[in-house]
C-alpha positions in Angstrom: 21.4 -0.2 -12.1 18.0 -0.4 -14.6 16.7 3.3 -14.7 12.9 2.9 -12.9 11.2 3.9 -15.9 12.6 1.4 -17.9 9.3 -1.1 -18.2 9.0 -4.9 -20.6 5.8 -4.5 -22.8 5.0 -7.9 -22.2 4.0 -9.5 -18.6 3.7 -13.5 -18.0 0.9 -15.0 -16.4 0.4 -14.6 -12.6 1.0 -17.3 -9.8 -1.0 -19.9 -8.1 -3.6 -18.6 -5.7 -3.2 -14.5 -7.4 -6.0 -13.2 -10.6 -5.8 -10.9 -12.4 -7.5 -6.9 -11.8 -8.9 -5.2 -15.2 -6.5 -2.6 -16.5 -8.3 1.1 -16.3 3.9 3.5 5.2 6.7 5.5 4.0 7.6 8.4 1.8 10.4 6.9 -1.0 11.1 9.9 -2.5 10.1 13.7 -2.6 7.6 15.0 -5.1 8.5 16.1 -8.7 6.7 18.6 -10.5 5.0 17.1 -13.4 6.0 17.9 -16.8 3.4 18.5 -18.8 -0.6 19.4 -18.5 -3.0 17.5 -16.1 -5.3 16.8 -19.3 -2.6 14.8 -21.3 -3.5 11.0 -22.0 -1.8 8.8 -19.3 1.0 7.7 -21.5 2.1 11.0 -22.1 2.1 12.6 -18.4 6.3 12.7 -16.7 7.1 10.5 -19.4 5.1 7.7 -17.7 4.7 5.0 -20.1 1.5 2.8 -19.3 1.3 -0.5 -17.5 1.4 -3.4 -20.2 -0.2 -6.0 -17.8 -2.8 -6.3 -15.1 -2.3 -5.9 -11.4 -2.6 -8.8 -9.5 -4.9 -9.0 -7.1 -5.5 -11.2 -4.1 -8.8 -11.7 -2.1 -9.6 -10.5 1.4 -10.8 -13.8 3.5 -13.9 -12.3 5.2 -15.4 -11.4 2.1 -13.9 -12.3 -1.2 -13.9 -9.2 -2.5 -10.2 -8.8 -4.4 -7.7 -6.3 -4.1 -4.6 -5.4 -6.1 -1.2 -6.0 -4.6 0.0 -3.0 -4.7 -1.7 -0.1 -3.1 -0.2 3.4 -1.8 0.8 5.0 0.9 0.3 8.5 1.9 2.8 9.0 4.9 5.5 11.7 3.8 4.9 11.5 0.2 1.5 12.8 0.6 2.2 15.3 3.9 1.8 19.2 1.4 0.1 22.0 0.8 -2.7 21.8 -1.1 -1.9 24.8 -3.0 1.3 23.8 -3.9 3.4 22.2 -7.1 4.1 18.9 -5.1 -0.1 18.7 -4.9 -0.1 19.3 -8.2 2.6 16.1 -9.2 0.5 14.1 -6.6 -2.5 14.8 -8.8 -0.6 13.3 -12.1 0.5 10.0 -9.1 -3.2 8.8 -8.5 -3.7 9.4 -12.0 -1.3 6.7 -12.8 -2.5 4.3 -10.0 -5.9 4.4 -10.8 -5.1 3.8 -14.4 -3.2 1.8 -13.9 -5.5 -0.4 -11.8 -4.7 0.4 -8.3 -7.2 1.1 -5.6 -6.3 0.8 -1.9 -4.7 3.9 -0.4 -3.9 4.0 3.1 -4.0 6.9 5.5 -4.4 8.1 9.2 -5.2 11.4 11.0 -1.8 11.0 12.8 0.1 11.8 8.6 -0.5 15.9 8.9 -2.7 16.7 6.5 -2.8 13.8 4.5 -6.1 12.9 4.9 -7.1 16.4 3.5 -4.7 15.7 0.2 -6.1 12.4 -0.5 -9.9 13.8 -0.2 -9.0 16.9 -2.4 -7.3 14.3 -4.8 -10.1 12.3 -4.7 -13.0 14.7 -5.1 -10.7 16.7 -8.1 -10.0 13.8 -10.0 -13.5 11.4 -9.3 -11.6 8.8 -8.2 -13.7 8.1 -5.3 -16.0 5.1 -6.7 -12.3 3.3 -7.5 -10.9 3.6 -3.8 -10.5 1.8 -1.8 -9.6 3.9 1.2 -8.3 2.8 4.5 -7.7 5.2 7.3 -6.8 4.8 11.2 -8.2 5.5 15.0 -5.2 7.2 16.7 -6.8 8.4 19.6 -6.7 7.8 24.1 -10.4 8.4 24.6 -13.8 7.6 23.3 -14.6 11.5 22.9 -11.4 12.1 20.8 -12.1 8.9 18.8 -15.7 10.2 18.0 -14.1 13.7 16.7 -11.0 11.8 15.3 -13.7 10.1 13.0 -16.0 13.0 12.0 -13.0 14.7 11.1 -11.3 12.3 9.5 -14.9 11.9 6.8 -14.4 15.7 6.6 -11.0 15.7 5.8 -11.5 12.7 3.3 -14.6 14.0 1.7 -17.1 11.1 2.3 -19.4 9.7 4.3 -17.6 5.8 4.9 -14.3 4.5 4.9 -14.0 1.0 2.7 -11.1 -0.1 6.1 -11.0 1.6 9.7 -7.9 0.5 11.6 -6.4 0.9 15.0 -3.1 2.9 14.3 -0.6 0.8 16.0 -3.0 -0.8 18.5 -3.3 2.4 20.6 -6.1 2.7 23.1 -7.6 -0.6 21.8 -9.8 -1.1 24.4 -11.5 1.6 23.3 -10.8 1.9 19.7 -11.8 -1.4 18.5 -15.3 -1.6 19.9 -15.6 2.1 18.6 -14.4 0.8 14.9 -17.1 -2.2 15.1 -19.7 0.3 15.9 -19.0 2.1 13.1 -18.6 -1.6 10.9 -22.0 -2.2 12.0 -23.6 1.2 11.6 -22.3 0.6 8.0 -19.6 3.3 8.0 -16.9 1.0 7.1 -16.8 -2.1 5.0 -13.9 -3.9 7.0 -11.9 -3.3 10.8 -8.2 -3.7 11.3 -5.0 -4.0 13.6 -1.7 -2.1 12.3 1.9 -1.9 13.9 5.0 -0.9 12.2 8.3 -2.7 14.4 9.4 -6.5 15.2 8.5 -5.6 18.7 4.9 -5.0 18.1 4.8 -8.3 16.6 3.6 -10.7 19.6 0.8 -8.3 20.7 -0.3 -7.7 17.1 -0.7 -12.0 17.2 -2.5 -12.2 20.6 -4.8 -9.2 19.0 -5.4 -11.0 15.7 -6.4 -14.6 18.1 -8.6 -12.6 20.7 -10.5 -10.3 18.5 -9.9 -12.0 14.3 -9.8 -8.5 13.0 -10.8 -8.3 9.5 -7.6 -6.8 8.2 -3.8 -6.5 9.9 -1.5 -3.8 9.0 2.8 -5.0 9.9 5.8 -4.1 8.4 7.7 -6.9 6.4 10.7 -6.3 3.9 14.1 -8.0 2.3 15.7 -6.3 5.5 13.0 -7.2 8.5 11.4 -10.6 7.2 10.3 -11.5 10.7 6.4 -11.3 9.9 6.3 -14.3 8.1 7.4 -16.2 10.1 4.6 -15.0 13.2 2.2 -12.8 11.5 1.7 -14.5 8.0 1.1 -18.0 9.5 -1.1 -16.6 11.8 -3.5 -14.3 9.3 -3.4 -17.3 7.2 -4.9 -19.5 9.7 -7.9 -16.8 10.8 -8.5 -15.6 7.6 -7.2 -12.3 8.3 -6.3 -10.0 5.4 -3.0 -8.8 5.4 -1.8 -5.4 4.5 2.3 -4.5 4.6 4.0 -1.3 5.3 7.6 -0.3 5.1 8.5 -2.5 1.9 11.2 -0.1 1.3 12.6 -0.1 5.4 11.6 4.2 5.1 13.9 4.4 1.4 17.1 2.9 3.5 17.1 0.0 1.2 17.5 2.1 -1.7 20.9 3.6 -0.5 21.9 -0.2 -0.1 21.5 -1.0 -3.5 22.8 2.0 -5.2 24.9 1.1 -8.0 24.4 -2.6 -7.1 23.3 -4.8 -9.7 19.6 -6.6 -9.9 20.1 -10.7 -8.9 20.8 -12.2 -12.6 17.8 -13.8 -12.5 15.7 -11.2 -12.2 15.0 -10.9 -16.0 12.9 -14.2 -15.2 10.4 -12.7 -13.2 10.1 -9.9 -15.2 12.1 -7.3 -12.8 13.6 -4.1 -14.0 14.4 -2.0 -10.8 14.7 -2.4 -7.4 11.7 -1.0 -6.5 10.3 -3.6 -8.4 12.0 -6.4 -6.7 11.5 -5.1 -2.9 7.5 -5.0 -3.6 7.1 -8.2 -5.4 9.3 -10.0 -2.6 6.9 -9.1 -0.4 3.5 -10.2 -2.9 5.3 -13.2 -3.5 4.4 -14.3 0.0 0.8 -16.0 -0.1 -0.2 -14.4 3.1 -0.1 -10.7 1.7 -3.2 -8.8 0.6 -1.8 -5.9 -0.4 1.5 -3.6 0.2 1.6 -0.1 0.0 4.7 2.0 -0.7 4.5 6.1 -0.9 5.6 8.1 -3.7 4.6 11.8 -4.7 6.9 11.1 -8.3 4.5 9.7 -11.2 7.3 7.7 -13.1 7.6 5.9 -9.7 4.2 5.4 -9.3 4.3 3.4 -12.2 7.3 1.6 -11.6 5.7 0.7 -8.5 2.4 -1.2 -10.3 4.9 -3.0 -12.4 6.2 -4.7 -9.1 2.8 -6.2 -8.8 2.7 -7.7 -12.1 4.3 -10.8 -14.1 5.7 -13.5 -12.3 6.3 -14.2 -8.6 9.6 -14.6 -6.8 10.1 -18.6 -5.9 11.2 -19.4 -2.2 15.0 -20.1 -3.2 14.8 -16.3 -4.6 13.4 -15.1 -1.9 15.8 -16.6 0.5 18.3 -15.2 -1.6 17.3 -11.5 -1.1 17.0 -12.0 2.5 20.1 -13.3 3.1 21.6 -10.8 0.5 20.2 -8.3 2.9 20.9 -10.2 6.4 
């Protein structure tokens, strides 16, 4: 199988409907001490070598305003000690997303203390003004909400959040109105929805009808394609944005490809890993906004960007991975 830091120096043109962003929910792997100083250029930190193309982007329907496909996740990957060598390599991984033209990392007060490494991260390296940060309510009561949130700015080092979401539609009765509070008191940009199993599906699309969130969070993958045949449609028709977790079914899918070969076309769309392939089947669906996978390794980091750049998958190679993976 192609090593994952094996990257092509050229990328083709992106698909119909997906631009093209100015270069500047689960843990895949554990972290990896970086192997060199924090104050090397980018090309020269773990070996990393830099993106050759743009991220794609794709716009969020309530506003316009364009995202990247590929974001990052902080669940696992992002879960140590501040003080520790695994913060340290995290420091070297949003280095290589930002740089590398990423922007949207996703969060919740529910991940440990993940909130507290992605605001030390931020603050340390001045990424702030480049994120694009999206965090949850996890809460079963309007006064734990209200200190959920003030801790949650705290933890994250600012004073908004550019997404607040209901963490797997719990208390919503409470949590959305809260969030839309906060939406209109200018605390957060957008409000959204997020579940993480098939059998959150069907209240996740009576949600999105009742209450057109601007934003839904759902788990989609070569293994559990189920979303686009409910969600997808659906967000497509509202105009909801659509953000996807568990791209890499929690790293399982990596222990079913080991040693397997890529498809033989995957040369075409510019594919050299599997990580590569599992994140742009899933932007190759015209419904998704943005994916985020989790990785506290730099050279995966970048590997990951790359699956968010070049061409796009076609249907027939799509149904090809799903039914490779059935």
């Amino acid at each position: 199988m192609t090593n994952r830091r094996d990257f092509l120096t050229t990328i083709g043109l992106a698909a119909t409907g997906i631009t093209l962003a100015p270069l500047s929910a689960c843990s895949q792997d554990a972290p990896r001490i970086p192997s060199g100083p924090e104050d090397k250029p980018l090309g020269a930190i773990a070996d990393v070598t830099p993106l050759a193309a743009a991220l794609l982007t794709r716009p969020i329907p309530s506003s316009g305003q364009a995202l990247p496909v590929i974001g990052a996740g902080t669940s696992g990957s992002y879960e140590v000690p501040l003080a520790s060598t695994e913060f340290d390599a995290l420091k070297e991984v949003v280095r290589v997303f930002f740089e590398g033209g990423g922007s949207v990392i996703d969060t919740s007060p529910n991940y440990s203390n993940a909130e507290d490494v992605v605001g030390a991260l931020l603050a340390d390296g001045g990424w702030r003004d480049r994120c694009f940060i999206a965090t949850k309510l996890a809460a079963d009561s309007r006064d734990a909400l209200e200190a959920q949130w003030a801790d949650s700015l705290r933890r994250l080092r600012t004073d908004r959040v550019e997404l607040l979401q209901v963490h797997n539609l719990r208390n919503l009765g409470e949590a959305l109105p809260y969030a839309r509070e906060l939406q209109q008191a200018g605390k957060t940009k957008y409000i959204g929805i997020t579940h993480y199993l098939e059998r959150g599906h069907a209240d996740t699309a009576r949600i999105m009808r009742d209450e057109k969130p601007d934003f839904v969070q759902i788990n989609y993958s070569v293994n559990a394609p189920q979303a686009a045949r409910t969600i997808f449609p659906l967000a497509q028709e509202l105009g909801i944005a659509v953000i996807v977790n568990r791209a890499f079914d929690d790293g399982k899918l990596f222990a079913a490809v080991r040693d397997k070969p890529l498809p033989g076309w995957a040369d075409d769309v510019e594919v050299t890993s599997w990580a590569q392939m599992f994140l742009k089947f899933v932007v190759s669906h015209p419904a998704v906004t943005v994916v985020i996978p989790a990785t506290g390794r730099p050279d995966r980091q970048a590997d990951n960007l790359k699956g968010g750049t070049g061409p796009l998958l076609s249907q027939a190679q799509q149904d090809e991975l799903v039914a490779l993976f059935g």
